[in-house]
C-alpha positions in Angstrom: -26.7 -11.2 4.3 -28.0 -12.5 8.0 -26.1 -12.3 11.3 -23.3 -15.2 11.3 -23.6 -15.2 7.4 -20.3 -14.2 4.9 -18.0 -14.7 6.8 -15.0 -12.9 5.8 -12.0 -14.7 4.1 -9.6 -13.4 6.9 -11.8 -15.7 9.2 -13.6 -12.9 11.7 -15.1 -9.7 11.6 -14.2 -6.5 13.2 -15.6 -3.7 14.8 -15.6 -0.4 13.2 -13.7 1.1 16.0 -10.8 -1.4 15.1 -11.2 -0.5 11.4 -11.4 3.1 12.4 -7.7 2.9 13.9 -6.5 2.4 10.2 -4.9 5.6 8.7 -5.6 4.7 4.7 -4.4 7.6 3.0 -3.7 8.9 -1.3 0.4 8.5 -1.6 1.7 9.5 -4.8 4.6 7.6 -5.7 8.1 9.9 -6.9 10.7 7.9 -6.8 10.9 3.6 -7.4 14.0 1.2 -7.6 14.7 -1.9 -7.0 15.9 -3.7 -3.7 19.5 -4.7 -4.1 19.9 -8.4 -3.7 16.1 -9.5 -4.8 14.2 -9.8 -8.0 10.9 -9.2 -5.5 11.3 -6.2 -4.0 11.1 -1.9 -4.9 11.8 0.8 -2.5 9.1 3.3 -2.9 9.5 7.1 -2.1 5.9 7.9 -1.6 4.3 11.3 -0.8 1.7 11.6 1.8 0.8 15.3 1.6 3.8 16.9 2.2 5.2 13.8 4.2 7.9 11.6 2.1 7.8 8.2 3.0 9.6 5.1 2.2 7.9 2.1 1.3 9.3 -1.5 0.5 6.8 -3.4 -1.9 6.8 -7.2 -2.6 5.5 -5.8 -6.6 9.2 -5.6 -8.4 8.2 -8.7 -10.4 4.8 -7.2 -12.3 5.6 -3.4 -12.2 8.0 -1.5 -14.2 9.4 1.0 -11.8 9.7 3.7 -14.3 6.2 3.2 -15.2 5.2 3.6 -11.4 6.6 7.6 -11.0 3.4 9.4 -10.5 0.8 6.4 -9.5 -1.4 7.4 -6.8 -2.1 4.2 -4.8 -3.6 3.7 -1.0 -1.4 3.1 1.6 -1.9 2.3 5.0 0.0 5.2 6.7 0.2 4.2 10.1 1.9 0.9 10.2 4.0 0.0 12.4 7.8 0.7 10.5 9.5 -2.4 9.6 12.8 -3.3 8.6 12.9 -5.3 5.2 16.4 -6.5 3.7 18.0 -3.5 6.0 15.6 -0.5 4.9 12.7 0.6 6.8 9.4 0.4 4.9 7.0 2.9 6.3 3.6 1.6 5.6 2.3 -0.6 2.9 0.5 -0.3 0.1 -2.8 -2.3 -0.7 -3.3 -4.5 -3.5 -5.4 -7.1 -4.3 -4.6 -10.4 -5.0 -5.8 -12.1 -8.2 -4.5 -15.4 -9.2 -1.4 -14.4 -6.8 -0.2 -10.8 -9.1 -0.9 -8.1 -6.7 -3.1 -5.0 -8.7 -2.5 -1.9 -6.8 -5.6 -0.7 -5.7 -5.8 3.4 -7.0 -8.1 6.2 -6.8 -10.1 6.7 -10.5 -9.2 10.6 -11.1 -6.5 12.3 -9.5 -6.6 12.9 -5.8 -4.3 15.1 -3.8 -1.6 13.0 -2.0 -2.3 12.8 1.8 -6.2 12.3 1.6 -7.9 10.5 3.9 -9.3 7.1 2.5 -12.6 6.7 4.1 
């Protein structure tokens, strides 16, 4: 691929030392419910290596929450905290996108929650 060539479907590239600044860690999902008031929505109880965080996740619609206790999924750990139908979601997991269902992305043997994601 040749300078100017692929460009990414976000529309730019970015430095490494702007990707490096992204904290991608293992979380191991313990606990998953649904949002009150959306058919969208689960709050996620996530641990990050001893750290319990809680994540809101746009997934409730594909994913079973029962079936979720235990998944080890990448989550982007230092986002900015942000207040979703009055709970604070605490990072975000990463998904892809095919034909608009979001696949959680997640390691392929089991990694220690808390790892780094390099």
């Amino acid at each position: 691929m040749g300078q100017g060539k692929g460009i990414p479907m976000g529309g730019g590239f970015v430095e490494i030392s702007e990707f490096s600044k992204i904290d991608l860690r293992i979380g191991r999902i313990e606990k998953a419910e649904p949002v009150p008031g959306t058919d969208k929505l689960l709050r996620l109880e996530v641990d990050l290596g001893g750290e319990r965080r809680q994540l809101i996740a746009g997934i409730a619609q594909y994913y079973d929450p029962s079936e979720l206790i235990g998944t080890e999924i990448v989550v982007v750990a230092n986002l900015r905290p942000k207040k979703i139908r009055g709970l604070w979601s605490q990072g975000m997991l990463l998904a892809a996108d095919v034909d608009g269902r979001p696949v959680l992305l997640r390691p392929d043997s089991d990694v220690p929650p808390g790892s780094p994601v390099r």
